[in-house]
PQR file of N, CA, C, O and H, with PARSE charges and radii, in Angstrom:
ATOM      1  N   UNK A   1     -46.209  28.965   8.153 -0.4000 1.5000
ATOM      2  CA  UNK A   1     -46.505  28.077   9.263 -0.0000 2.0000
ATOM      3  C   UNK A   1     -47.779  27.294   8.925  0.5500 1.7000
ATOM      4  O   UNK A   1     -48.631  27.731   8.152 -0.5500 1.4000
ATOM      5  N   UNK A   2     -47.858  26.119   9.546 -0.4000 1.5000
ATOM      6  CA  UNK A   2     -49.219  25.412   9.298 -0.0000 2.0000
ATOM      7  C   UNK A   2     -49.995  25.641   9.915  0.5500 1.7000
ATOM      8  O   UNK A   2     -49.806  25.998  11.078 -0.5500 1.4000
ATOM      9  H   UNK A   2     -47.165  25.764  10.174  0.4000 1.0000
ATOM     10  N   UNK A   3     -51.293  25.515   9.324 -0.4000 1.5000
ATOM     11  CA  UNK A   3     -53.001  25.917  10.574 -0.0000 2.0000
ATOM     12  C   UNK A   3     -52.576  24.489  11.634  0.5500 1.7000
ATOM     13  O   UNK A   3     -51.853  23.497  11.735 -0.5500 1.4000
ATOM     14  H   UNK A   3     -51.446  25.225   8.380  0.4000 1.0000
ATOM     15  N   UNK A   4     -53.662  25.301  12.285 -0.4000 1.5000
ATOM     16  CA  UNK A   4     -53.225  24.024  13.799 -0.0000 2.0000
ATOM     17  C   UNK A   4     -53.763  22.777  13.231  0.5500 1.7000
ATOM     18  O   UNK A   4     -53.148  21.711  13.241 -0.5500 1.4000
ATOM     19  H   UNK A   4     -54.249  26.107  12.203  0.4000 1.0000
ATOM     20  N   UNK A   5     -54.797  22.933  12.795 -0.4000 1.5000
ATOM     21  CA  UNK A   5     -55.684  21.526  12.079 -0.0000 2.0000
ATOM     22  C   UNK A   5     -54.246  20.640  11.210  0.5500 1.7000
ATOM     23  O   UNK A   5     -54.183  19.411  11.266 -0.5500 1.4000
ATOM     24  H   UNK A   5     -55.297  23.799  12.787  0.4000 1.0000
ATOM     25  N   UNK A   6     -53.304  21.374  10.535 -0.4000 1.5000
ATOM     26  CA  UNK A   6     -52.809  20.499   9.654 -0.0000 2.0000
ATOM     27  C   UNK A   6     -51.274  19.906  10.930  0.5500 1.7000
ATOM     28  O   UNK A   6     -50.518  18.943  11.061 -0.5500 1.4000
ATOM     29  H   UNK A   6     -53.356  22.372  10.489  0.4000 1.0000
ATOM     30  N   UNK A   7     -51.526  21.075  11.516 -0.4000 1.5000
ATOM     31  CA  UNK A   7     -49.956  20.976  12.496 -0.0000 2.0000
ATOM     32  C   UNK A   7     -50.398  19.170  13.761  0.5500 1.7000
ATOM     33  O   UNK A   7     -49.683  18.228  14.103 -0.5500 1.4000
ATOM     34  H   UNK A   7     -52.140  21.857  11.410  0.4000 1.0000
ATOM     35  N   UNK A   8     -51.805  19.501  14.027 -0.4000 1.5000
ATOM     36  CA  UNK A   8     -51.784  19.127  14.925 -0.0000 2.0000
ATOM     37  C   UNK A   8     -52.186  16.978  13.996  0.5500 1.7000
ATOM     38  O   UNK A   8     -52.218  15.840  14.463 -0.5500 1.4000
ATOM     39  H   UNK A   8     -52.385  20.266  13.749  0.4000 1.0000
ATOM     40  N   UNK A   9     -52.320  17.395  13.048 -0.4000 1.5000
ATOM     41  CA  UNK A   9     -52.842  16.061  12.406 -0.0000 2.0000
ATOM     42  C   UNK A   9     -51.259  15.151  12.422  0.5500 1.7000
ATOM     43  O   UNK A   9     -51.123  13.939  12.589 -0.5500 1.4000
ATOM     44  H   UNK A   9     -52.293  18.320  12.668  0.4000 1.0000
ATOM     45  N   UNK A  10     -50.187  16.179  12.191 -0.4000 1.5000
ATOM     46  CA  UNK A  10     -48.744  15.790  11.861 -0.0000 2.0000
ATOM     47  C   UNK A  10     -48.517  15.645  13.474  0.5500 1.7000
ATOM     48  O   UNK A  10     -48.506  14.430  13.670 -0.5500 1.4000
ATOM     49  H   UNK A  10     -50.298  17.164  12.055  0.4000 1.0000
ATOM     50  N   UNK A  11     -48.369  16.184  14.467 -0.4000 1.5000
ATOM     51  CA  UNK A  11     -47.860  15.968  16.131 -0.0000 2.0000
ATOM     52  C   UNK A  11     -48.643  14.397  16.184  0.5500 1.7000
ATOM     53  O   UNK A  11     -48.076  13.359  16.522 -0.5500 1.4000
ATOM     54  H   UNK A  11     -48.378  17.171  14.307  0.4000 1.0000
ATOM     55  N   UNK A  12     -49.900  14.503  15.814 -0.4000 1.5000
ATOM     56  CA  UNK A  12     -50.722  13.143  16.690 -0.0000 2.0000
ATOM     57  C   UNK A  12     -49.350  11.867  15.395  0.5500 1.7000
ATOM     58  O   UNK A  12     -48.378  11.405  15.993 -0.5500 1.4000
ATOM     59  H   UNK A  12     -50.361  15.347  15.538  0.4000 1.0000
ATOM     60  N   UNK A  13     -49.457  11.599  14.238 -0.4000 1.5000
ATOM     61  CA  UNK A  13     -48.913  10.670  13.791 -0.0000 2.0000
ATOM     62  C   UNK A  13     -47.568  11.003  14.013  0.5500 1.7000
ATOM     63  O   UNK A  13     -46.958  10.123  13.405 -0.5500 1.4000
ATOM     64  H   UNK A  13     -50.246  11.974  13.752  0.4000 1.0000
ATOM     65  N   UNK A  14     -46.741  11.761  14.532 -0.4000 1.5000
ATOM     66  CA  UNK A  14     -45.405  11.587  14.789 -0.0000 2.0000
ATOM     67  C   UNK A  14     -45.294  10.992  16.749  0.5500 1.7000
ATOM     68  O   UNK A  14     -44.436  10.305  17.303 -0.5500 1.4000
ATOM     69  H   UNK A  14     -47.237  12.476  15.026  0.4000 1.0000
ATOM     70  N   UNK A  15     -46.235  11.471  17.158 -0.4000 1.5000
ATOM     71  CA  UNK A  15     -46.746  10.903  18.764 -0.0000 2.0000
ATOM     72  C   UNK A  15     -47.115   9.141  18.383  0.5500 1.7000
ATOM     73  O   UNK A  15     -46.883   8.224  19.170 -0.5500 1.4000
ATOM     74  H   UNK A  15     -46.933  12.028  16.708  0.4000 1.0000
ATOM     75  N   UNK A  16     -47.526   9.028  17.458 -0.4000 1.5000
ATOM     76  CA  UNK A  16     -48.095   7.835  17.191 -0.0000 2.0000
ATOM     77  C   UNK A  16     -46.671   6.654  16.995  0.5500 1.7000
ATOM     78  O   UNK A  16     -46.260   5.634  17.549 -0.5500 1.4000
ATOM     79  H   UNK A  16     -47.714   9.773  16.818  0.4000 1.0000
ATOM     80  N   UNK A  17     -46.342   7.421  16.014 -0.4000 1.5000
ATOM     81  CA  UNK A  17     -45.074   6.443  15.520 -0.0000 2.0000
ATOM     82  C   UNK A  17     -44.058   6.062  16.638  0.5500 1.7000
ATOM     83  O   UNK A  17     -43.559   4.943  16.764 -0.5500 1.4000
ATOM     84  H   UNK A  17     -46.676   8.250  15.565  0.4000 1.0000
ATOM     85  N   UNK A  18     -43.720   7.592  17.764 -0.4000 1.5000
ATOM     86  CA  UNK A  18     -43.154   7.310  18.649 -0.0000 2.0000
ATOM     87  C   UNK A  18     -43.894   6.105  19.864  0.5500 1.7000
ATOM     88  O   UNK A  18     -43.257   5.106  20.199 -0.5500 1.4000
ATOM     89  H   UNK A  18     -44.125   8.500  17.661  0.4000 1.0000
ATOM     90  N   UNK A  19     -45.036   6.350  20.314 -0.4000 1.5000
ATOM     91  CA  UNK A  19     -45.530   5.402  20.916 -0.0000 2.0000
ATOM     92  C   UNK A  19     -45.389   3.966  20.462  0.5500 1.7000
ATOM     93  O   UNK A  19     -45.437   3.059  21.293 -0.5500 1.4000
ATOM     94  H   UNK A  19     -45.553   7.162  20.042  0.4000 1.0000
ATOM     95  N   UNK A  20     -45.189   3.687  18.967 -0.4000 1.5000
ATOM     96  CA  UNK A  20     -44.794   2.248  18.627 -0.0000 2.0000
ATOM     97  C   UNK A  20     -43.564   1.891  18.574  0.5500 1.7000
ATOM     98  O   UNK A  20     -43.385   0.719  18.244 -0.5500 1.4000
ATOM     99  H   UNK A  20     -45.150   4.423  18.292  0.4000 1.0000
ATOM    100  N   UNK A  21     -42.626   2.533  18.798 -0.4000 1.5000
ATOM    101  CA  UNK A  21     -41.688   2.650  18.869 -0.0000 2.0000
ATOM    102  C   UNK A  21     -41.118   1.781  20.675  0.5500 1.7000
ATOM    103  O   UNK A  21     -40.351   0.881  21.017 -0.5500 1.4000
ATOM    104  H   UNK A  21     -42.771   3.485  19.067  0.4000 1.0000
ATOM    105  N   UNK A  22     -42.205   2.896  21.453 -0.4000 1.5000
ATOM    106  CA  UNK A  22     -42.067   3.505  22.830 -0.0000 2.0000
ATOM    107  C   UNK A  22     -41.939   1.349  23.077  0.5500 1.7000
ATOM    108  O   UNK A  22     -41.006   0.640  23.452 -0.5500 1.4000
ATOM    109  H   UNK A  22     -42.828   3.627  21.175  0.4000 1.0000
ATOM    110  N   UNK A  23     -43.304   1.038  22.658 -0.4000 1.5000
ATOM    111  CA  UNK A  23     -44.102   0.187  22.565 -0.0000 2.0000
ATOM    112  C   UNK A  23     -42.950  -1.510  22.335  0.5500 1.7000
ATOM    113  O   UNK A  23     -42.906  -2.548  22.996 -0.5500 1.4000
ATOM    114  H   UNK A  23     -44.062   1.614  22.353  0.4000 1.0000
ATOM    115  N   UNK A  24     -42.359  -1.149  21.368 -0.4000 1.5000
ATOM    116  CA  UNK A  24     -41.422  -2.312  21.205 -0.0000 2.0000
ATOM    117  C   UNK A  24     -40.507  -2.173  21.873  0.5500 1.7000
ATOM    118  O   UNK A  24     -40.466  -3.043  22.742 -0.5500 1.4000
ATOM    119  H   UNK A  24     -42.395  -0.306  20.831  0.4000 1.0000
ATOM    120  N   UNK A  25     -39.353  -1.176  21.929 -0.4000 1.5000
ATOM    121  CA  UNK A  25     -38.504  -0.883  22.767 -0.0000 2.0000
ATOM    122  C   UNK A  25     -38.846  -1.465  24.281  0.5500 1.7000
ATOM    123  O   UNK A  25     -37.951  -1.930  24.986 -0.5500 1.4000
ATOM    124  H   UNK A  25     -39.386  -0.468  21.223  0.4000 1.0000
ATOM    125  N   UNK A  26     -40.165  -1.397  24.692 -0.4000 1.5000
ATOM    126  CA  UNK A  26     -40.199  -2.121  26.141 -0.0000 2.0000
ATOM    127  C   UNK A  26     -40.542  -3.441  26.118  0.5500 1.7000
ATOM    128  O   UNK A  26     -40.525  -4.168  27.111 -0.5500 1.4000
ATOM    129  H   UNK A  26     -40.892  -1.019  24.119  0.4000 1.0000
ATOM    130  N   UNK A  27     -40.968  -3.897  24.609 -0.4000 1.5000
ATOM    131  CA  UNK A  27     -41.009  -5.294  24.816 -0.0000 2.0000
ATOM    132  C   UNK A  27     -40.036  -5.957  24.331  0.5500 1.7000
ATOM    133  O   UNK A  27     -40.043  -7.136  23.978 -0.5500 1.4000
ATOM    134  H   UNK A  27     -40.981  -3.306  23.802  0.4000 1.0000
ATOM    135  N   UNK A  28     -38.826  -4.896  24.296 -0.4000 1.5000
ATOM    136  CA  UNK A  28     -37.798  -5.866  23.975 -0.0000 2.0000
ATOM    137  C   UNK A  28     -36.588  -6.034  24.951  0.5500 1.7000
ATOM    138  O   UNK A  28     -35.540  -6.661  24.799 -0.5500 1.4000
ATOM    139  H   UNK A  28     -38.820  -3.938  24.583  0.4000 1.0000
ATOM    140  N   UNK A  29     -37.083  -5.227  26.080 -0.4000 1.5000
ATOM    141  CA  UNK A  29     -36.334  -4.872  27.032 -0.0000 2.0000
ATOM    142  C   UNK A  29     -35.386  -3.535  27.393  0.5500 1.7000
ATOM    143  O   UNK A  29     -34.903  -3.235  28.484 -0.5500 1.4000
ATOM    144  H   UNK A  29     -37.934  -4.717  26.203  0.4000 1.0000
ATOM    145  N   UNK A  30     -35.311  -3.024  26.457 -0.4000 1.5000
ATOM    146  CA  UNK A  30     -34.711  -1.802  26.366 -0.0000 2.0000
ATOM    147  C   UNK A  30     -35.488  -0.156  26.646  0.5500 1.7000
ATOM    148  O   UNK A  30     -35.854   0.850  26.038 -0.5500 1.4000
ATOM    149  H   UNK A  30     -35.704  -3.268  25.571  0.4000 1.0000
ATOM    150  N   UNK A  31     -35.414  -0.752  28.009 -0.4000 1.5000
ATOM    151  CA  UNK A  31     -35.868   0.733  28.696 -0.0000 2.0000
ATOM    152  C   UNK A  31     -35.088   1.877  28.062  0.5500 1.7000
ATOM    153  O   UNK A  31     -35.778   2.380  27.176 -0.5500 1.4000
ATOM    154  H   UNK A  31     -35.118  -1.570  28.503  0.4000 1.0000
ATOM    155  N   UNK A  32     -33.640   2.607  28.217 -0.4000 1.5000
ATOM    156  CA  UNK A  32     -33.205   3.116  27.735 -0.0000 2.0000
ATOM    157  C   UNK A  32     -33.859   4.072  26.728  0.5500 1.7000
ATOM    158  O   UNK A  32     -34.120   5.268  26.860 -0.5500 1.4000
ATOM    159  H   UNK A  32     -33.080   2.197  28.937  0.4000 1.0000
ATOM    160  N   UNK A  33     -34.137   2.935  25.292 -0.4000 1.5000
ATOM    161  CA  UNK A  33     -34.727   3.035  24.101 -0.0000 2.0000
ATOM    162  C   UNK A  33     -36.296   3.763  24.600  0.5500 1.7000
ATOM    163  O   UNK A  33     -36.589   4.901  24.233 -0.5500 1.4000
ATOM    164  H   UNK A  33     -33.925   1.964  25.185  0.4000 1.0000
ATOM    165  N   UNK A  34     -37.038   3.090  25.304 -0.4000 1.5000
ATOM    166  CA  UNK A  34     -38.450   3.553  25.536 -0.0000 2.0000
ATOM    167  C   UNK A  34     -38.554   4.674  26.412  0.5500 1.7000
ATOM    168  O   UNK A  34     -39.545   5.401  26.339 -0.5500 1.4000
ATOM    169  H   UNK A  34     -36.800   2.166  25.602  0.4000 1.0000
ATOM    170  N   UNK A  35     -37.231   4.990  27.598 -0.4000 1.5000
ATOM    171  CA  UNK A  35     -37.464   6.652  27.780 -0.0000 2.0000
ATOM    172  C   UNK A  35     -37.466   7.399  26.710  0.5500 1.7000
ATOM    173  O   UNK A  35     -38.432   8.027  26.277 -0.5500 1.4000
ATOM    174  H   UNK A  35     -36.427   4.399  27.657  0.4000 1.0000
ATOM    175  N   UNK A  36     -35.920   7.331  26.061 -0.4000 1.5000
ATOM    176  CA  UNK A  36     -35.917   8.193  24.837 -0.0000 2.0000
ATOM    177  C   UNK A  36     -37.157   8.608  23.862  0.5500 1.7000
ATOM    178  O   UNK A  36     -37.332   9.718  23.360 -0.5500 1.4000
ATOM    179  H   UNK A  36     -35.134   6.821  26.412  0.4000 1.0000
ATOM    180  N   UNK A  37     -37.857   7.619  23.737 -0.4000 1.5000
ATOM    181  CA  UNK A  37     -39.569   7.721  23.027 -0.0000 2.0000
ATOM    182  C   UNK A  37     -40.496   8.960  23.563  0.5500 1.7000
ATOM    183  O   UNK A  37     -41.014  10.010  23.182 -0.5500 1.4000
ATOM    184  H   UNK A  37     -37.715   6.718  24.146  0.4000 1.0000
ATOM    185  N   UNK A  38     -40.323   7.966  24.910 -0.4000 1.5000
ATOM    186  CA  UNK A  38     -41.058   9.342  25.405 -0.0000 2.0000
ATOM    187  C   UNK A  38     -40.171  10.208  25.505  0.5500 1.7000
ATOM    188  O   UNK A  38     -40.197  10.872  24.469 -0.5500 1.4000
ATOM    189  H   UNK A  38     -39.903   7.113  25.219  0.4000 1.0000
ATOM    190  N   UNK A  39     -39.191  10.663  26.367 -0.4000 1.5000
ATOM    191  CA  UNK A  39     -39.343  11.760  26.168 -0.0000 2.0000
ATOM    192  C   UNK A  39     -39.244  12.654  24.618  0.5500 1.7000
ATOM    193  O   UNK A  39     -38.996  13.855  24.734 -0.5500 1.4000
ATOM    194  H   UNK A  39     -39.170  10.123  27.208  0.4000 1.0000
ATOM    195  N   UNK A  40     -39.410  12.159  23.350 -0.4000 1.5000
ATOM    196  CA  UNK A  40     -39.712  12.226  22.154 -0.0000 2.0000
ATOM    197  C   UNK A  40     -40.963  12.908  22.065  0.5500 1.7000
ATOM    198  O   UNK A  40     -41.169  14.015  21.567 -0.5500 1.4000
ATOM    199  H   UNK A  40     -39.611  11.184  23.256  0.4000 1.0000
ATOM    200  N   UNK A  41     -41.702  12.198  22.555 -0.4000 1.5000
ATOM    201  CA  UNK A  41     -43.276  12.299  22.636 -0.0000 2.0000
ATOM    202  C   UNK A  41     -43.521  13.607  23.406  0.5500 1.7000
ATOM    203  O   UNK A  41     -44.075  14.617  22.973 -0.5500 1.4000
ATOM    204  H   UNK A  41     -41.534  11.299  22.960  0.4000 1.0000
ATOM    205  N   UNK A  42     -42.944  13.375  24.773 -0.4000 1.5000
ATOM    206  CA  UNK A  42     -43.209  14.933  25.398 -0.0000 2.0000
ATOM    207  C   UNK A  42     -42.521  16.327  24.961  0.5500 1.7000
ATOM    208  O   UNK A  42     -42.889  17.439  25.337 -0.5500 1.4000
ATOM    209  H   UNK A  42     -42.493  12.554  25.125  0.4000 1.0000
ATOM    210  N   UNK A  43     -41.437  16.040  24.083 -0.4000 1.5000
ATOM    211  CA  UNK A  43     -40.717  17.414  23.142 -0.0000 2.0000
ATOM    212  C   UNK A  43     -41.846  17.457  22.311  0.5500 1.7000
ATOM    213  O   UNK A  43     -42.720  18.241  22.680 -0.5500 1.4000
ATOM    214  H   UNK A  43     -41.137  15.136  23.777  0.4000 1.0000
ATOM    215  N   UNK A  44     -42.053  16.831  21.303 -0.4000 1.5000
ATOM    216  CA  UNK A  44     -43.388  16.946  20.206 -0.0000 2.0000
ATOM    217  C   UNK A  44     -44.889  18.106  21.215  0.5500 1.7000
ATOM    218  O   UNK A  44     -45.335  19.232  20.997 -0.5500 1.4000
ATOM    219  H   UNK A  44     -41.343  16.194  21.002  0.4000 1.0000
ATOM    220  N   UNK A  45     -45.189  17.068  22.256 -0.4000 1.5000
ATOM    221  CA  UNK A  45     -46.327  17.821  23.046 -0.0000 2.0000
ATOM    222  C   UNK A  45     -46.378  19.042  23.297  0.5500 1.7000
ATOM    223  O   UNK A  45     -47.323  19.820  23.159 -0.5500 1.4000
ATOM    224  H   UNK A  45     -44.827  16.152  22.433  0.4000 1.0000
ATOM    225  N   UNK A  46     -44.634  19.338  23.931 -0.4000 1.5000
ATOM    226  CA  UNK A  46     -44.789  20.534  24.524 -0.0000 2.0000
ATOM    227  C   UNK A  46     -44.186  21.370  23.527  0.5500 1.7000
ATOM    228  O   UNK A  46     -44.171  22.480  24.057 -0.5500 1.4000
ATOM    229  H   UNK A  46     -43.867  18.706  24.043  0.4000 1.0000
ATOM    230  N   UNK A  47     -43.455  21.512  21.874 -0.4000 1.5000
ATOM    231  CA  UNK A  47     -43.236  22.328  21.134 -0.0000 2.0000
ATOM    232  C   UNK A  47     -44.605  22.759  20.516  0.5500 1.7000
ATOM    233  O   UNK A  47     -44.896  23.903  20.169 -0.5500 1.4000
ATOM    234  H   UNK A  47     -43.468  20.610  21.443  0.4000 1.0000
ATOM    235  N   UNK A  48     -45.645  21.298  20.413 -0.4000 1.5000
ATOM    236  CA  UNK A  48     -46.637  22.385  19.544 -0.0000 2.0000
ATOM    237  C   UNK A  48     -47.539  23.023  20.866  0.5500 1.7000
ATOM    238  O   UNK A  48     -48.369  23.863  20.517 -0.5500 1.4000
ATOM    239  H   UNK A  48     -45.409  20.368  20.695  0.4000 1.0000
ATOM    240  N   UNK A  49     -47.502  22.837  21.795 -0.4000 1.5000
ATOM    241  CA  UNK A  49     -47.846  23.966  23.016 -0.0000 2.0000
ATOM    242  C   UNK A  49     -47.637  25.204  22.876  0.5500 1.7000
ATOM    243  O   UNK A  49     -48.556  26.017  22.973 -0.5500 1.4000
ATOM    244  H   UNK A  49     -46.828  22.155  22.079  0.4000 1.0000
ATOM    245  N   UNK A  50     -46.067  25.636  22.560 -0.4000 1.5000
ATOM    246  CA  UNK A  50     -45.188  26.429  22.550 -0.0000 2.0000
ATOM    247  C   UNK A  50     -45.766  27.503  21.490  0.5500 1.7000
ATOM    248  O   UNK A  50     -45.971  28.714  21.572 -0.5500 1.4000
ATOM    249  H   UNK A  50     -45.320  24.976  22.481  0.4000 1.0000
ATOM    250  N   UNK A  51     -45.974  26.378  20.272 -0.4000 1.5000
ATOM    251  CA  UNK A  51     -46.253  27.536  19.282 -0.0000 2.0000
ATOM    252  C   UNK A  51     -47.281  27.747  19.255  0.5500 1.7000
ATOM    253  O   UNK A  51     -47.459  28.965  19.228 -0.5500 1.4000
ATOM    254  H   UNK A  51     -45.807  25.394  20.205  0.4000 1.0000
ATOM    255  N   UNK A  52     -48.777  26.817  19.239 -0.4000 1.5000
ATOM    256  CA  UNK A  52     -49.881  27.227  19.093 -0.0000 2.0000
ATOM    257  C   UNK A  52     -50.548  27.214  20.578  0.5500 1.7000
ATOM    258  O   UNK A  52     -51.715  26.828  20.654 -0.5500 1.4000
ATOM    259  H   UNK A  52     -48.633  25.827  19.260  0.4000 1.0000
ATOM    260  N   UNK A  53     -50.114  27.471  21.334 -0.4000 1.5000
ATOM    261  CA  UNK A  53     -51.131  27.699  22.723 -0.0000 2.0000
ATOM    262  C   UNK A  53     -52.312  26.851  23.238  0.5500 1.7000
ATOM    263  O   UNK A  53     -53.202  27.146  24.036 -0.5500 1.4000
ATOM    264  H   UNK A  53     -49.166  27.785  21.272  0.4000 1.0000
ATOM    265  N   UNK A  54     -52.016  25.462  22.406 -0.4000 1.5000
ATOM    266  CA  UNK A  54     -53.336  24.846  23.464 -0.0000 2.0000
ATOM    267  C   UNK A  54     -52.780  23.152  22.878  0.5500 1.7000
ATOM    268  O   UNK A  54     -52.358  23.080  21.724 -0.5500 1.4000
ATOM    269  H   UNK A  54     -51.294  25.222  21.758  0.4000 1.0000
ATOM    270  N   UNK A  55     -52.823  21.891  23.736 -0.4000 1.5000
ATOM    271  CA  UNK A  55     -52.472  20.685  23.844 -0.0000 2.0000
ATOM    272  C   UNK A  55     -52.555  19.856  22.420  0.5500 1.7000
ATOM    273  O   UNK A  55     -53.654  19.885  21.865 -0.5500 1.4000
ATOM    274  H   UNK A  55     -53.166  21.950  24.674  0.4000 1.0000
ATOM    275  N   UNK A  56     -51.805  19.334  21.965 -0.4000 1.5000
ATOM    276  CA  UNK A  56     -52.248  18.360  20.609 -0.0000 2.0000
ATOM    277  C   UNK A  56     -53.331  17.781  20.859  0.5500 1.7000
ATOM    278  O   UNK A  56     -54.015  17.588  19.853 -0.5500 1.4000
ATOM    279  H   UNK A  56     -50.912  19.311  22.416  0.4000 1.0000
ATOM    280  N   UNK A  57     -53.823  17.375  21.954 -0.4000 1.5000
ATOM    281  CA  UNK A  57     -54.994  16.181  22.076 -0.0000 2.0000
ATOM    282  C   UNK A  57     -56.468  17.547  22.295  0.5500 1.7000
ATOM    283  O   UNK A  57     -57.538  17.018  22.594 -0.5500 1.4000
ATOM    284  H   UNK A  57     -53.268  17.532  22.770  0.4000 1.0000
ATOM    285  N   UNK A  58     -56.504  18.750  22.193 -0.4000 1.5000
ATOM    286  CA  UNK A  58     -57.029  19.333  21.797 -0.0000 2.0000
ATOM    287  C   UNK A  58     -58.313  18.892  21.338  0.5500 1.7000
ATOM    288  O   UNK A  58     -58.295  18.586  20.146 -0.5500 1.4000
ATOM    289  H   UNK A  58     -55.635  19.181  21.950  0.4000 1.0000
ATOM    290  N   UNK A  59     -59.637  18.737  22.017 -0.4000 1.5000
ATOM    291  CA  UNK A  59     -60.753  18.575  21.085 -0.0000 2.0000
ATOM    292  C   UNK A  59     -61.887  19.312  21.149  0.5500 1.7000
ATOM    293  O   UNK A  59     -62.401  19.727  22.188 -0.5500 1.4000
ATOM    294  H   UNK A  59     -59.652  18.985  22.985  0.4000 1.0000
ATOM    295  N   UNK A  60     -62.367  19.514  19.805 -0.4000 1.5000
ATOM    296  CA  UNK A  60     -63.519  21.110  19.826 -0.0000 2.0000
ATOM    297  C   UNK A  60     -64.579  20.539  20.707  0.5500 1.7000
ATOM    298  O   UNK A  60     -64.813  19.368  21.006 -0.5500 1.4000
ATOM    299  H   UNK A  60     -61.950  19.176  18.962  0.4000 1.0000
ATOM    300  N   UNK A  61     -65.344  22.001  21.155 -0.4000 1.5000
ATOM    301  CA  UNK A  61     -66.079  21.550  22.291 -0.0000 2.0000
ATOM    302  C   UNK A  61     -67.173  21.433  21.156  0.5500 1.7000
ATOM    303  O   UNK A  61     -67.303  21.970  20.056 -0.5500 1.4000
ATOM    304  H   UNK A  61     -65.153  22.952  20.913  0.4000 1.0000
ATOM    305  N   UNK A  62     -68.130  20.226  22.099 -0.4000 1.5000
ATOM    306  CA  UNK A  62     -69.642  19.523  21.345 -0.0000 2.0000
ATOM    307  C   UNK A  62     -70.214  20.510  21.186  0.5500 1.7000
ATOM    308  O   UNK A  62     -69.873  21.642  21.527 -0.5500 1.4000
ATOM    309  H   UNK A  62     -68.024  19.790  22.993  0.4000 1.0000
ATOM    310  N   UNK A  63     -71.456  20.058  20.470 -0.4000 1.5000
ATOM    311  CA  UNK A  63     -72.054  21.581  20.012 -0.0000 2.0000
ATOM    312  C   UNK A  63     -73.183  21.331  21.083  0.5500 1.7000
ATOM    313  O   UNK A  63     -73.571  20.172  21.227 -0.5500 1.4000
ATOM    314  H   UNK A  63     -71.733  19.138  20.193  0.4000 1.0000
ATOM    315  N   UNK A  64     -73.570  22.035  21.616 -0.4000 1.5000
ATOM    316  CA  UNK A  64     -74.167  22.203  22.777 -0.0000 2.0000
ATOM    317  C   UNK A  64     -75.653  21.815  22.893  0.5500 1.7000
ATOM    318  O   UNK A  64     -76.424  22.084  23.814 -0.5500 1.4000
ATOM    319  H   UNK A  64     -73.255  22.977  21.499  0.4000 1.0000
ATOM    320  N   UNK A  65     -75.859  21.212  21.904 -0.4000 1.5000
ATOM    321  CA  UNK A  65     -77.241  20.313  21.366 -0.0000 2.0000
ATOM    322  C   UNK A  65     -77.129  18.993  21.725  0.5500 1.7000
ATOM    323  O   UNK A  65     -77.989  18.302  22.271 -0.5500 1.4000
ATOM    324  H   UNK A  65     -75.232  20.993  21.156  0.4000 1.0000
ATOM    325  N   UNK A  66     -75.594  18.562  21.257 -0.4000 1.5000
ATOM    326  CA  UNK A  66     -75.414  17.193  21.595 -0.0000 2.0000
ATOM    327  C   UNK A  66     -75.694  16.839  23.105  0.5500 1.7000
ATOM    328  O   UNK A  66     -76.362  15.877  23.481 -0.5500 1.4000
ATOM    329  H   UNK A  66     -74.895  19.124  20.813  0.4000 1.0000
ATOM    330  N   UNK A  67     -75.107  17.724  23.870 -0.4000 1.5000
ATOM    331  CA  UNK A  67     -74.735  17.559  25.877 -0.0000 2.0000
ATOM    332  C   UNK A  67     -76.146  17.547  26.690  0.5500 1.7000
ATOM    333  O   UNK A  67     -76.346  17.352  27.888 -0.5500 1.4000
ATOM    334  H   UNK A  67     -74.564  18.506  23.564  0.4000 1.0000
ATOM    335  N   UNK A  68     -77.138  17.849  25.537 -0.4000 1.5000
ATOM    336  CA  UNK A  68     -78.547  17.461  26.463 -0.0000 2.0000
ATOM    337  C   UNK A  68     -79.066  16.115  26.346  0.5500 1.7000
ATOM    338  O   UNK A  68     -80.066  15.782  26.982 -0.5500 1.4000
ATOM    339  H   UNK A  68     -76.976  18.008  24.563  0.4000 1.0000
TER
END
């Protein structure tokens, strides 16, 4: 299995590709096409949920030096 770091680098550019996708499909009129995206996008979200227990958009907390 992949570390989350490598899993989650692959979810964001396959989220990505779908969003351009999502992206033309509605400017071309084809809703249809741009649900299917998403819901593309939200299978991707919620499988790596599934396996690794916490959101693709996931970001480490600041180091606690920075927040003052």
């Amino acid at each position: 299995m992949k570390s989350v770091i490598e899993a989650r680098a692959w979810a964001k550019n396959v989220i990505e590709m779908y969003r351009r996708d999502m992206q033309e499909a509605r400017e071309a009129g084809d809703i249809e096409n741009a649900m299917a995206c998403a819901g593309r996008i939200s299978g991707v979200q919620a499988t790596f949920y599934g396996i690794y227990g916490e959101p693709v958009n996931f970001h480490e907390p600041k180091d606690s030096r920075e927040s003052h």
